[in-house]
DSSP file (Angstrom, degrees, kcal/mol; ACC not computed):
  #  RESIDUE AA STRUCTURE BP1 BP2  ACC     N-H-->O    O-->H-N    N-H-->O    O-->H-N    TCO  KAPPA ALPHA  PHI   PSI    X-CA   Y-CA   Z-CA
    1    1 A X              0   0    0      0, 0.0     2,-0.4     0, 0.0     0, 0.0   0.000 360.0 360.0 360.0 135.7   14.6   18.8   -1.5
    2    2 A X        -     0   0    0      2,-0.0     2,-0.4     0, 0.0     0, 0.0  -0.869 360.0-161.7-136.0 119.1   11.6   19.6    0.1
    3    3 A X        -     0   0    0     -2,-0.4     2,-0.2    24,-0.1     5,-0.1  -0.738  23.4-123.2-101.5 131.6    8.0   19.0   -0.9
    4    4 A X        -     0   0    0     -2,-0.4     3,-0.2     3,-0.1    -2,-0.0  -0.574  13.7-130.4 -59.8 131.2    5.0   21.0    0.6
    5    5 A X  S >  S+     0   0    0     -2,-0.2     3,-0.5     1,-0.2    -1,-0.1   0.973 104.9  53.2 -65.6 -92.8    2.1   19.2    2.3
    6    6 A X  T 3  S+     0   0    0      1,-0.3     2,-0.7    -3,-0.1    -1,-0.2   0.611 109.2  47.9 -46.1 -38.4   -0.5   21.6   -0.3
    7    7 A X  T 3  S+     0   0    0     -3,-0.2     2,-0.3     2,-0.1    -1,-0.3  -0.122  78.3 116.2-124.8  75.4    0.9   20.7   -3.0
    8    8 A X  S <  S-     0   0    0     -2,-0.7     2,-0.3    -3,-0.5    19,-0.1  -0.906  73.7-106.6-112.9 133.9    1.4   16.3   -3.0
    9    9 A X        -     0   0    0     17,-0.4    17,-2.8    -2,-0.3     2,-0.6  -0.596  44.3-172.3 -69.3 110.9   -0.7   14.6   -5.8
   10   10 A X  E     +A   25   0A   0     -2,-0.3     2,-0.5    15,-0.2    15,-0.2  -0.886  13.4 153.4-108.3 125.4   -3.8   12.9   -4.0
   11   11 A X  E     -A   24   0A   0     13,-1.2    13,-4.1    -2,-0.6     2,-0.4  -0.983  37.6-111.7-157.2 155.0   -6.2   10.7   -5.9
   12   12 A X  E     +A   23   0A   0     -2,-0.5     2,-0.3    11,-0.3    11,-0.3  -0.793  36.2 170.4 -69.2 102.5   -8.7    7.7   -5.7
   13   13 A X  E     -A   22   0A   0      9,-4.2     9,-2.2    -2,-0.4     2,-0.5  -0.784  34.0-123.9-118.4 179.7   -8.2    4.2   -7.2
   14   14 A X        -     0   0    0     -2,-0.3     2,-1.0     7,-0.3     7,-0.1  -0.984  29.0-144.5-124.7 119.8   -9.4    1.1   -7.4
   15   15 A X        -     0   0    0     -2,-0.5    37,-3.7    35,-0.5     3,-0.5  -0.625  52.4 -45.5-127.6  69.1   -7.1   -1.2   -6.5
   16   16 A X  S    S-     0   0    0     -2,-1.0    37,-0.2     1,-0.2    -1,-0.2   0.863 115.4 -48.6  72.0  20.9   -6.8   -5.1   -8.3
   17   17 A X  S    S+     0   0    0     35,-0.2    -1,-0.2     1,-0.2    34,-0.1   0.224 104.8 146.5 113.6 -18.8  -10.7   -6.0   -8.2
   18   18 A X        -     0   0    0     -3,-0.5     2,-0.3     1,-0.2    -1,-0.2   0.004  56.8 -95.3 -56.3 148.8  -10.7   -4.7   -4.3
   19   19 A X  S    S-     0   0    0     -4,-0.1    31,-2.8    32,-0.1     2,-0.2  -0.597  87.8  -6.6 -18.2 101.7  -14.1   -2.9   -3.0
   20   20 A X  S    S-     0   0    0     -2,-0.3     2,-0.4    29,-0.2    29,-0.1  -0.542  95.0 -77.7  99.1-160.6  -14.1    0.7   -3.2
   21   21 A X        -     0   0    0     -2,-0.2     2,-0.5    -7,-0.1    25,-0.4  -0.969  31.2-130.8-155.0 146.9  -11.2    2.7   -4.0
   22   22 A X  E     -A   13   0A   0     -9,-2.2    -9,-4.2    -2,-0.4     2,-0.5  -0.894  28.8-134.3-101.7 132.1   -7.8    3.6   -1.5
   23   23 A X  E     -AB  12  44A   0     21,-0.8    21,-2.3    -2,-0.5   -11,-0.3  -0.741  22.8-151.2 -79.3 135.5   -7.1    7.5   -1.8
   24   24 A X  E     -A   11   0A   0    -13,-4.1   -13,-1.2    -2,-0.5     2,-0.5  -0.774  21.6-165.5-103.5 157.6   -3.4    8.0   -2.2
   25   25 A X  E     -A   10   0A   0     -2,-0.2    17,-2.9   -15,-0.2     2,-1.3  -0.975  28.1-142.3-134.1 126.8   -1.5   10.9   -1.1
   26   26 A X        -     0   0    0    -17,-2.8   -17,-0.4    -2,-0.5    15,-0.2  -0.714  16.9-169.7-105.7 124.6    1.7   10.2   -3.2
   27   27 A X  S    S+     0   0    0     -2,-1.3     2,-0.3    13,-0.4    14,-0.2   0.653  70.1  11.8 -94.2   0.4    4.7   11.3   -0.9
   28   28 A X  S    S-     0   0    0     12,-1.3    12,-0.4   -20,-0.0     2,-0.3  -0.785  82.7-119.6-136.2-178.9    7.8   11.2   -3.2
   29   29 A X    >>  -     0   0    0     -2,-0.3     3,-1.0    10,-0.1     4,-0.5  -0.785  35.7-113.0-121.4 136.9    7.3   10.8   -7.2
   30   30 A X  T 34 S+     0   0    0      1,-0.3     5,-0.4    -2,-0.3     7,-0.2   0.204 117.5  67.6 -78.9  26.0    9.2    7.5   -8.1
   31   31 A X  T >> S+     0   0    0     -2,-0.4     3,-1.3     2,-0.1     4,-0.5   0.888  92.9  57.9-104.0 -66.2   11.8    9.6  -10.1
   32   32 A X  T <4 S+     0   0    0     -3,-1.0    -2,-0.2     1,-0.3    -1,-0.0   0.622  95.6  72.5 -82.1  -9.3   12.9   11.0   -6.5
   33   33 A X  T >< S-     0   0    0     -4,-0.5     3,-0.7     1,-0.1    -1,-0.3   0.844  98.1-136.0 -71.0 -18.8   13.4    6.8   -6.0
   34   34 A X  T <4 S-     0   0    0     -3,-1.3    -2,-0.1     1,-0.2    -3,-0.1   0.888  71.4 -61.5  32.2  58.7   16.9    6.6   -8.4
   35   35 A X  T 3< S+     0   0    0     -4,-0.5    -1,-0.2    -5,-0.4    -2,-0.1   0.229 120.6 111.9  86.5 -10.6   15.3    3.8   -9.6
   36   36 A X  S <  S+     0   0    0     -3,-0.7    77,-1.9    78,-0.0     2,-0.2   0.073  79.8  34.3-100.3 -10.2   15.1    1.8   -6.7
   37   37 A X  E     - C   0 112A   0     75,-0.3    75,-0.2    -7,-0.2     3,-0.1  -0.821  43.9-159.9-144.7-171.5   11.5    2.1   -6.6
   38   38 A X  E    S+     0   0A   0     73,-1.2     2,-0.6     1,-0.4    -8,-0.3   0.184  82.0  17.6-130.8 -35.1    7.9    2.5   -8.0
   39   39 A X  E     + C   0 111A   0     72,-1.2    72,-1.8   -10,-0.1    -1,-0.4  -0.965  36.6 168.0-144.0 160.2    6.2    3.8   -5.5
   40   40 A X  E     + C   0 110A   0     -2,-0.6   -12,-1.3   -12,-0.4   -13,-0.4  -0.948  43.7 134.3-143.7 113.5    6.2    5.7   -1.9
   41   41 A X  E     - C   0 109A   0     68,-0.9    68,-1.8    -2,-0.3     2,-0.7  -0.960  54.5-109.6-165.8 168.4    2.3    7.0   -0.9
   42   42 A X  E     - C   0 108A   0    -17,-2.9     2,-0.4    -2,-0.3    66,-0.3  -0.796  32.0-161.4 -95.9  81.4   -0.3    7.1    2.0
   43   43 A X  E     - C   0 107A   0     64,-1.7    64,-1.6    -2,-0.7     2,-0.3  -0.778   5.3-165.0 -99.3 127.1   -3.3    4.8    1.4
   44   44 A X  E     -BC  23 106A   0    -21,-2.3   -21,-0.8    -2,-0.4     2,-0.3  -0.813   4.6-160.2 -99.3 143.4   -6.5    5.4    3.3
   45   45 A X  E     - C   0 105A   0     60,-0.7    60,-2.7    -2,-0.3     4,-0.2  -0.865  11.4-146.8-115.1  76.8   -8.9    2.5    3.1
   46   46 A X    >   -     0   0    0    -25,-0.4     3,-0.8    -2,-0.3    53,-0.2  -0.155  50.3 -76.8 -48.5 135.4  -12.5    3.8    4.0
   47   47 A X  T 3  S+     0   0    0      1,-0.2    -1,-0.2    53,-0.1    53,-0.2  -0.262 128.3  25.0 -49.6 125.4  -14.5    0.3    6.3
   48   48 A X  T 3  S+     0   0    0     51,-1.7     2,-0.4     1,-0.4    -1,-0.2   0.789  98.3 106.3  99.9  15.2  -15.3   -1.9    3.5
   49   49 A X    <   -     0   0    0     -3,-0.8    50,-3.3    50,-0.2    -1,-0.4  -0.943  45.8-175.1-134.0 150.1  -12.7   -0.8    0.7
   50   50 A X        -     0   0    0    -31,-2.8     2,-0.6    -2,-0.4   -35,-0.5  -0.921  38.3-124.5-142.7 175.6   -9.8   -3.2   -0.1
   51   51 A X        -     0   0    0     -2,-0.4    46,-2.6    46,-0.2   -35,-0.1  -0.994  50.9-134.4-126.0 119.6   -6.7   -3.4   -2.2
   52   52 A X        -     0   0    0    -37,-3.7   -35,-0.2    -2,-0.6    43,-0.1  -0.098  36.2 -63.1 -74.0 174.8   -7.7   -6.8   -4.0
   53   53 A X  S    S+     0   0    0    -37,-0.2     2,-0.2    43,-0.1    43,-0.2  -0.254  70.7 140.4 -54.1 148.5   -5.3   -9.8   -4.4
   54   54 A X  B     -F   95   0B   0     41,-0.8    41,-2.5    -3,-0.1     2,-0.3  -0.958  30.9-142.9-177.8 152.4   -2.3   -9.4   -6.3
   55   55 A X        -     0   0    0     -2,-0.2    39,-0.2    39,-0.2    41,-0.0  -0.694  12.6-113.5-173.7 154.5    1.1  -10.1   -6.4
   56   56 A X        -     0   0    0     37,-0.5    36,-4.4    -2,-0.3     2,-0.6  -0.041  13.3-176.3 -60.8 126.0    4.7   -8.9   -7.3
   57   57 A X  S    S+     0   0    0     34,-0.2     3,-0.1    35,-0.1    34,-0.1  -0.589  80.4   7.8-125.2  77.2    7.4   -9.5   -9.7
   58   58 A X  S    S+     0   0    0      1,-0.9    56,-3.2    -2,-0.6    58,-0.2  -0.188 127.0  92.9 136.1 -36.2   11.3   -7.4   -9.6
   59   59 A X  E     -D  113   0A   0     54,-0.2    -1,-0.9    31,-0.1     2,-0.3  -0.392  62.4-174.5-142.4 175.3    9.6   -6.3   -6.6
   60   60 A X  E     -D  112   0A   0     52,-1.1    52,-1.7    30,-0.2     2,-0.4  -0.969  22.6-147.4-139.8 156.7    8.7   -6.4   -2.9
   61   61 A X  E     -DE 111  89A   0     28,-1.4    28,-1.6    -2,-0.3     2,-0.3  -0.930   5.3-161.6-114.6  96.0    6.1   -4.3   -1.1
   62   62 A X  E     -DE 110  88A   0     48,-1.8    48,-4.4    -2,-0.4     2,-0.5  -0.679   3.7-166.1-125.0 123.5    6.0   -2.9    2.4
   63   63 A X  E     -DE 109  87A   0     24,-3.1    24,-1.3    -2,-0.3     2,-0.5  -0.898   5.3-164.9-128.1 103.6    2.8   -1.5    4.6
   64   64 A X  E     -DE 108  86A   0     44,-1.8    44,-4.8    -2,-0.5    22,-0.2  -0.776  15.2-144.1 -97.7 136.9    3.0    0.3    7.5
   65   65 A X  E     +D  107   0A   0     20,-1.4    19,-0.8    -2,-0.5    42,-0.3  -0.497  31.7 160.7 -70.8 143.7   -0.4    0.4    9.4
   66   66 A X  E     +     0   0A   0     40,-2.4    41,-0.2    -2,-0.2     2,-0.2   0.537  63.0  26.0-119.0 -38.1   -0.6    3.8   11.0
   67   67 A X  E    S-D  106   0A   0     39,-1.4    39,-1.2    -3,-0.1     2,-0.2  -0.621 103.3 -12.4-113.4  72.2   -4.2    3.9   11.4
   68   68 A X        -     0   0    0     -2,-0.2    15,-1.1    37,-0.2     2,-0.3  -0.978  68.7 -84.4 145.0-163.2   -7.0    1.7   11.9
   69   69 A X  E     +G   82   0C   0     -2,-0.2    32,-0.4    13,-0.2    13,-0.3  -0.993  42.4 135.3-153.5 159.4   -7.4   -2.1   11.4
   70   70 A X  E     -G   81   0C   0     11,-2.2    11,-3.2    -2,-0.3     2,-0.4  -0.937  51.7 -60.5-166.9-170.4   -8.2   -5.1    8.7
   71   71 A X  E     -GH  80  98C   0     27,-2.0    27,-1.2     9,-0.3     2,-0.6  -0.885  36.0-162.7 -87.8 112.8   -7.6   -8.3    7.1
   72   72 A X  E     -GH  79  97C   0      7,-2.9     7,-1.6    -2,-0.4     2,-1.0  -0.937  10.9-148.9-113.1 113.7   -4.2   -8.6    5.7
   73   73 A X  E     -G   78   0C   0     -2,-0.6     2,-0.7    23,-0.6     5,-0.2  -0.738   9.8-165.9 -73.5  86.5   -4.1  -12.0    2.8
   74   74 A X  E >   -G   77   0C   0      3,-2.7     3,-0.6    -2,-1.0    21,-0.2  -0.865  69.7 -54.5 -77.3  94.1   -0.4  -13.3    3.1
   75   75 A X  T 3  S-     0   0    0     19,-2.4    -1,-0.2    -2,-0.7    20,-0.1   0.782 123.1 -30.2 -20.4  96.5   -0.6  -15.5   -0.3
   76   76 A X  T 3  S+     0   0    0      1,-0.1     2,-0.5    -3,-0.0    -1,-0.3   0.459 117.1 103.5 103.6  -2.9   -3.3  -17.0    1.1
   77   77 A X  E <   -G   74   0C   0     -3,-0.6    -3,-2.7    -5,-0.1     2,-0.4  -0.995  63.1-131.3-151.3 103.3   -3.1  -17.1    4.9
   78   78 A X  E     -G   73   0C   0     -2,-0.5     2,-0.4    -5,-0.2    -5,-0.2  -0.458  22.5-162.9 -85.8 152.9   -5.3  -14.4    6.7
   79   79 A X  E     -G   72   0C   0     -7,-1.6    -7,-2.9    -2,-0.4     2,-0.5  -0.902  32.2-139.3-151.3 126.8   -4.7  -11.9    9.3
   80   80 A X  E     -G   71   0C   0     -2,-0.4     2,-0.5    -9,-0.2    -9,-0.3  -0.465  38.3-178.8 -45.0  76.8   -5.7   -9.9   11.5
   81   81 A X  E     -G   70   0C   0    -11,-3.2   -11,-2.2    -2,-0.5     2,-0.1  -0.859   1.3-175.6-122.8 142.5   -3.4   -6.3   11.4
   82   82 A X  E >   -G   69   0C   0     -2,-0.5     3,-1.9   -13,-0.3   -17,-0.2  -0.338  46.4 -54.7 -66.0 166.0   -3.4   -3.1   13.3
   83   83 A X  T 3  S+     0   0    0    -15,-1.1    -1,-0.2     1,-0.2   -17,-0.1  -0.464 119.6  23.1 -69.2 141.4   -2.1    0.0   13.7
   84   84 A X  T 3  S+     0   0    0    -19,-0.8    -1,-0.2     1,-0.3     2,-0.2   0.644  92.7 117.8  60.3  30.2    2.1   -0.6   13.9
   85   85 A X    <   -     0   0    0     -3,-1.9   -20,-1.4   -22,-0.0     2,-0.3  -0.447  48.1-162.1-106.4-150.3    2.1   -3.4   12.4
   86   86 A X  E     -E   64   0A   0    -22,-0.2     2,-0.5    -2,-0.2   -22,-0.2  -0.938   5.5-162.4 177.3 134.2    3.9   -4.1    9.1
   87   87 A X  E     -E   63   0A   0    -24,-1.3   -24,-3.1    -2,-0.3     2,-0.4  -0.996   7.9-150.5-149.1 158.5    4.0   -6.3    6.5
   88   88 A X  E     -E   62   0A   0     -2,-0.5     2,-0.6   -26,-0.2   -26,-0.2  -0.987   0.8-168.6-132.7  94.0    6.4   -7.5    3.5
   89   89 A X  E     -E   61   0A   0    -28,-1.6   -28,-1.4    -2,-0.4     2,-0.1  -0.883  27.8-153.5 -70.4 109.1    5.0   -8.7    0.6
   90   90 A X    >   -     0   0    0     -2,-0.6     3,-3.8   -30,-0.3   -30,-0.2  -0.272  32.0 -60.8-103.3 157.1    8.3  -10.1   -1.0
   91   91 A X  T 3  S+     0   0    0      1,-0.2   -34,-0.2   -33,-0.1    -1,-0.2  -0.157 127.2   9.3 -52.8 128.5    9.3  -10.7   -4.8
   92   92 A X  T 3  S+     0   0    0    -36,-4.4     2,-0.2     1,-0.4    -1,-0.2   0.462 109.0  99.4  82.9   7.5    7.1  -13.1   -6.4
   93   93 A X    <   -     0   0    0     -3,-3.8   -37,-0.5   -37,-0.3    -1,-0.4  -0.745  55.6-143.8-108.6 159.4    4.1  -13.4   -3.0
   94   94 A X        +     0   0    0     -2,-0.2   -19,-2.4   -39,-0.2     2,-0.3  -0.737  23.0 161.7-124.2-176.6    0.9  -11.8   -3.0
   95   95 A X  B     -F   54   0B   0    -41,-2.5   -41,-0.8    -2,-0.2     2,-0.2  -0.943  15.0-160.7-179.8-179.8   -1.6  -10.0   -0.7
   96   96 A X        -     0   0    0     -2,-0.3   -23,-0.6   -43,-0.2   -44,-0.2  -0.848  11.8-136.7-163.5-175.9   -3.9   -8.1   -0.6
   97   97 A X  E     +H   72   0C   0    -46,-2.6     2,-0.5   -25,-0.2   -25,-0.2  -0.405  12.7 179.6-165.6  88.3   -5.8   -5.7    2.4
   98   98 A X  E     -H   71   0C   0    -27,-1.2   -27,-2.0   -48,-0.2     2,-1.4  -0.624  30.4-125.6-102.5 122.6   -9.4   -5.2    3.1
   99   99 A X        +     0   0    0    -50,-3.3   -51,-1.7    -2,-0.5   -29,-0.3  -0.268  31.3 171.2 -50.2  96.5  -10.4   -2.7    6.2
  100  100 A X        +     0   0    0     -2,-1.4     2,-0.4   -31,-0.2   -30,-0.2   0.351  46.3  98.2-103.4  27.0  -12.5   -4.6    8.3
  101  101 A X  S    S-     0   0    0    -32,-0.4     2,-0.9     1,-0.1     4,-0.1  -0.795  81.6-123.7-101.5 145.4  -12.5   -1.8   11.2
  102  102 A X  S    S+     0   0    0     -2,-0.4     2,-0.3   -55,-0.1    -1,-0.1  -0.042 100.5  70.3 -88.5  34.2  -15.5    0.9   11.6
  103  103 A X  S    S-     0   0    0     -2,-0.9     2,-0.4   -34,-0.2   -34,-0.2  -0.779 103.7 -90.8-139.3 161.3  -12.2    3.7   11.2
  104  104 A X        -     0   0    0     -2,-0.3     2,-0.8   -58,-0.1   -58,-0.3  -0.722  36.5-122.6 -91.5 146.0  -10.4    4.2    7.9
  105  105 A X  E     -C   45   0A   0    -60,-2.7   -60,-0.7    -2,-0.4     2,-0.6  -0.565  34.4-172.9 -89.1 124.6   -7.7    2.1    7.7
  106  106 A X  E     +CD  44  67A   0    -39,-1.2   -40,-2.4    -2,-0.8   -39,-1.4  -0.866  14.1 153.7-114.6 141.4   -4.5    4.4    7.0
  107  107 A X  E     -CD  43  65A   0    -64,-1.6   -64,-1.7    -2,-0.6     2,-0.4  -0.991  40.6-110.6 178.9 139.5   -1.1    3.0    6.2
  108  108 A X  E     -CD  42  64A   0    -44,-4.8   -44,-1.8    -2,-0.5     2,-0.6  -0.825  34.7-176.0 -63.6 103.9    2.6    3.6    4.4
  109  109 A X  E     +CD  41  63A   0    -68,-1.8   -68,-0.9    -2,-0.4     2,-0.5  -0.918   4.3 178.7-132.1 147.3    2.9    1.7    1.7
  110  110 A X  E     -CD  40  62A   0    -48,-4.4   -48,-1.8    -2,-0.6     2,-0.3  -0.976  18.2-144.8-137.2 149.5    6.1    1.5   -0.4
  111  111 A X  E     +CD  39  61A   0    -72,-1.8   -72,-1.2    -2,-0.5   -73,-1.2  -0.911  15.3 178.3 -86.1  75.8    7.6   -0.4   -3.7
  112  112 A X  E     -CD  37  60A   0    -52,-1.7   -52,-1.1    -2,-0.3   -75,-0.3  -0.565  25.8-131.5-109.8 121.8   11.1   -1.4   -3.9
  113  113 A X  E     - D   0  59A   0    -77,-1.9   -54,-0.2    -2,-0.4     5,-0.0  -0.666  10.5-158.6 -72.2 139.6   12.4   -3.4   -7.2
  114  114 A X  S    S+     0   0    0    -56,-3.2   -55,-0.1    -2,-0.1    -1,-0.1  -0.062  87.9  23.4-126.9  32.9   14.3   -6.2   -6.2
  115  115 A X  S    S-     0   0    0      2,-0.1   -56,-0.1     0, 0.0    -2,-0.1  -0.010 117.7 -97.6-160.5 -46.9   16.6   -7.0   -9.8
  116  116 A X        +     0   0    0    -58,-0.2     2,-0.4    -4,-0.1   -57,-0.1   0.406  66.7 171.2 114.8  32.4   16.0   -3.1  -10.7
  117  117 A X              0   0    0    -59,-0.2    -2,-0.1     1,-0.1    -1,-0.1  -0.526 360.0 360.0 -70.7 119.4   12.8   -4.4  -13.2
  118  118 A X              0   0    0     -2,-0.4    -1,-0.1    -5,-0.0   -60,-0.0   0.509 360.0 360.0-114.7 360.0   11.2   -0.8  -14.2
Protein backbone atom coordinates (compact mmCIF):
# COMPACT_ATOMS: atom_id res chain seq x y z
CA UNK A 1 0.00 0.00 0.00
CA UNK A 2 1.09 3.28 -0.86
CA UNK A 3 -0.29 6.60 0.10
CA UNK A 4 0.54 9.85 -1.85
CA UNK A 5 2.09 12.88 -0.09
CA UNK A 6 -1.08 15.28 -2.04
CA UNK A 7 -3.54 13.42 -0.96
CA UNK A 8 -2.95 12.77 3.33
CA UNK A 9 -5.85 14.37 5.41
CA UNK A 10 -4.34 17.55 7.10
CA UNK A 11 -6.23 19.56 9.67
CA UNK A 12 -6.07 21.95 12.75
CA UNK A 13 -7.15 21.12 16.40
CA UNK A 14 -7.15 22.10 19.48
CA UNK A 15 -5.78 19.91 21.58
CA UNK A 16 -7.02 19.10 25.64
CA UNK A 17 -7.39 22.94 26.70
CA UNK A 18 -3.68 23.62 25.09
CA UNK A 19 -3.11 27.23 23.39
CA UNK A 20 -3.63 27.39 19.76
CA UNK A 21 -4.27 24.42 17.74
CA UNK A 22 -1.41 21.46 16.36
CA UNK A 23 -1.97 20.92 12.48
CA UNK A 24 -1.97 17.26 11.85
CA UNK A 25 -0.94 15.67 8.73
CA UNK A 26 -2.45 12.12 9.41
CA UNK A 27 0.09 9.52 7.96
CA UNK A 28 -1.79 6.12 8.09
CA UNK A 29 -5.78 6.03 8.86
CA UNK A 30 -6.09 3.95 12.10
CA UNK A 31 -7.91 1.12 10.11
CA UNK A 32 -4.35 0.61 8.29
CA UNK A 33 -3.30 0.00 12.40
CA UNK A 34 -5.21 -3.80 12.63
CA UNK A 35 -6.32 -2.53 15.59
CA UNK A 36 -3.25 -1.99 17.36
CA UNK A 37 -3.69 1.64 17.18
CA UNK A 38 -5.55 4.95 17.14
CA UNK A 39 -3.47 7.13 15.75
CA UNK A 40 -0.15 7.66 13.53
CA UNK A 41 0.15 11.69 12.37
CA UNK A 42 2.62 14.74 12.07
CA UNK A 43 1.90 17.52 14.60
CA UNK A 44 3.26 20.97 14.03
CA UNK A 45 3.12 23.16 17.10
CA UNK A 46 3.38 26.92 15.88
CA UNK A 47 5.69 29.06 19.31
CA UNK A 48 3.06 29.36 21.77
CA UNK A 49 0.57 26.45 20.86
CA UNK A 50 0.42 23.37 23.07
CA UNK A 51 -1.18 19.93 23.35
CA UNK A 52 -2.75 20.58 26.98
CA UNK A 53 -2.49 17.95 29.86
CA UNK A 54 -4.08 14.78 29.39
CA UNK A 55 -3.64 11.32 29.98
CA UNK A 56 -4.19 7.78 28.58
CA UNK A 57 -6.12 4.72 29.29
CA UNK A 58 -5.73 0.98 26.96
CA UNK A 59 -3.11 3.07 25.71
CA UNK A 60 0.41 4.53 25.47
CA UNK A 61 1.67 7.41 23.32
CA UNK A 62 4.98 8.07 21.67
CA UNK A 63 6.54 11.64 20.23
CA UNK A 64 9.29 11.89 18.17
CA UNK A 65 10.65 15.58 18.06
CA UNK A 66 11.83 16.09 14.54
CA UNK A 67 11.80 19.74 14.65
CA UNK A 68 12.06 22.49 16.91
CA UNK A 69 11.94 22.67 20.79
CA UNK A 70 9.50 22.88 24.00
CA UNK A 71 8.34 21.98 27.34
CA UNK A 72 7.43 18.35 27.54
CA UNK A 73 4.89 17.75 31.20
CA UNK A 74 5.85 14.03 32.27
CA UNK A 75 2.76 13.62 34.81
CA UNK A 76 3.86 16.50 36.37
CA UNK A 77 7.70 16.77 36.01
CA UNK A 78 8.88 19.37 33.31
CA UNK A 79 11.29 19.20 30.54
CA UNK A 80 13.13 20.62 28.40
CA UNK A 81 12.91 18.49 24.68
CA UNK A 82 14.50 18.90 21.37
CA UNK A 83 14.74 17.85 18.14
CA UNK A 84 15.57 13.65 18.45
CA UNK A 85 14.36 13.26 21.38
CA UNK A 86 11.36 10.99 22.32
CA UNK A 87 9.13 10.48 24.73
CA UNK A 88 6.57 7.68 26.04
CA UNK A 89 3.69 8.56 27.68
CA UNK A 90 2.67 4.97 28.98
CA UNK A 91 -0.91 3.45 29.89
CA UNK A 92 -2.46 5.31 32.56
CA UNK A 93 0.44 8.74 32.75
CA UNK A 94 -0.10 11.93 31.25
CA UNK A 95 1.64 14.85 29.44
CA UNK A 96 1.22 17.24 27.71
CA UNK A 97 3.65 19.67 25.13
CA UNK A 98 3.83 23.35 24.72
CA UNK A 99 6.48 24.85 22.02
CA UNK A 100 8.45 27.17 23.82
CA UNK A 101 11.06 27.68 20.74
CA UNK A 102 10.71 30.81 18.28
CA UNK A 103 10.52 27.66 15.25
CA UNK A 104 7.47 25.41 15.04
CA UNK A 105 7.79 22.56 16.98
CA UNK A 106 7.35 19.46 14.60
CA UNK A 107 7.14 15.89 15.86
CA UNK A 108 5.78 12.06 15.22
CA UNK A 109 3.39 11.24 17.34
CA UNK A 110 1.73 7.76 17.55
CA UNK A 111 -1.06 5.76 19.66
CA UNK A 112 -0.74 2.18 20.44
CA UNK A 113 -3.60 0.40 22.66
CA UNK A 114 -2.07 -1.44 25.23
CA UNK A 115 -5.21 -4.27 26.22
CA UNK A 116 -6.63 -3.65 22.54
CA UNK A 117 -9.32 -0.93 24.24
CA UNK A 118 -10.91 0.73 20.82
Amino acid sequence: MITRADTLDVFDKEVFGGPGVITFTKIVDPATLAGNGRLFNIGVLKPGNAVGYHKHKGELEIYYILEGEGLYNDNGTETNIKAGDVTVCQDGEGHGLLNTGSKDLKMVALILFTNKAK
